[in-house]
N, C-alpha and C positions, 0 to 999 in steps of 0.2 A: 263962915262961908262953906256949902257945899256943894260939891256937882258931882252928878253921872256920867263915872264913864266907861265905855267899853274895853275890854280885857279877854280875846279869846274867845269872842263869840259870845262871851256873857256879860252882861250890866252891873256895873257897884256903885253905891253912894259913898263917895270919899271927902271926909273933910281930912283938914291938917293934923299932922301931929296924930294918925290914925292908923292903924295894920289892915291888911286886908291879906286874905289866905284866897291865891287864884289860881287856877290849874299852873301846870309845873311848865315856866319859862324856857327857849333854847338858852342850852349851858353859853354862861360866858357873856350873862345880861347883867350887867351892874346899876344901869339905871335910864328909866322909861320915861320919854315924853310923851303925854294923851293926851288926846284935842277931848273936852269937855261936851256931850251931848247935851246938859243942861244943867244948869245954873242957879242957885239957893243964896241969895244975899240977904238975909232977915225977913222981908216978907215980900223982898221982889226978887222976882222968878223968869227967869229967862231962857225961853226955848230956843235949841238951835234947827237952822234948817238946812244939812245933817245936824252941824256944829256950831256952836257957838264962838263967831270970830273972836281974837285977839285972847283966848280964854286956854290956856295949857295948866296940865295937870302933871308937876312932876314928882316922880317916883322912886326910891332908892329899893333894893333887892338888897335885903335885912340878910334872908335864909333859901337859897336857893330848892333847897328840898328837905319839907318835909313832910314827912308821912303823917296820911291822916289817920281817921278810926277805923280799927279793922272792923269789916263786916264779915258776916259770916253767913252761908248759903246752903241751907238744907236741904234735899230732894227726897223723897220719901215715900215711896208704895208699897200701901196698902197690900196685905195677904199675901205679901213675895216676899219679905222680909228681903230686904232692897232699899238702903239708904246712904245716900252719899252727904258728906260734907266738905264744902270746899271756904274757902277765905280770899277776900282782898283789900286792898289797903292802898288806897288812891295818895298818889303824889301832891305834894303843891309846892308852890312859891309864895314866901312870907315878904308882903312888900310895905315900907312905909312912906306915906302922903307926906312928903315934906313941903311943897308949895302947889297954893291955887293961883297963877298971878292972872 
């Protein structure tokens, strides 16, 4: 079984027994209940309108932070000999899908 659900403004497909890395939760969140926007039982599919009644997605917070890939950000003009480089390295929250019920 799997459903979509929302986390922060963004969309995941979670089944059970699954990690999912989401923007970085407030401190002091141990574990999330999600209403399920839609719904994967084998080959029936069930859309909610938001949500799919009676359908919760619950969540445990594995690692509250951590960091992801640094990226790194170059600036650079041409015939000025004028080049910056800067770096950043985006937070998350490590969660795992423990039940769809």
């Amino acid at each position: 079984m799997k459903a979509v659900v929302k986390i922060g403004g963004k969309q995941y497909i979670a089944s059970e027994k699954e990690t999912l890395m989401v923007d970085l939760l407030p401190e002091g969140t141990k574990e999330l209940t999600l209403d399920a926007l839609l719904v994967i039982d084998g080959d029936k599919t069930t859309v909610g309108a938001p949500t799919v009644k009676g359908v919760k997605v619950v969540a445990k917070v594995v690692d509250p932070k951590v960091a992801g890939e640094k990226l790194r950000v170059i600036r650079y003009k041409s015939k000025k000999r004028v080049n910056t480089q800067t770096g950043h390295r985006q937070k998350y929250s490590k969660l795992e899908i423990t039940t769809i019920k």
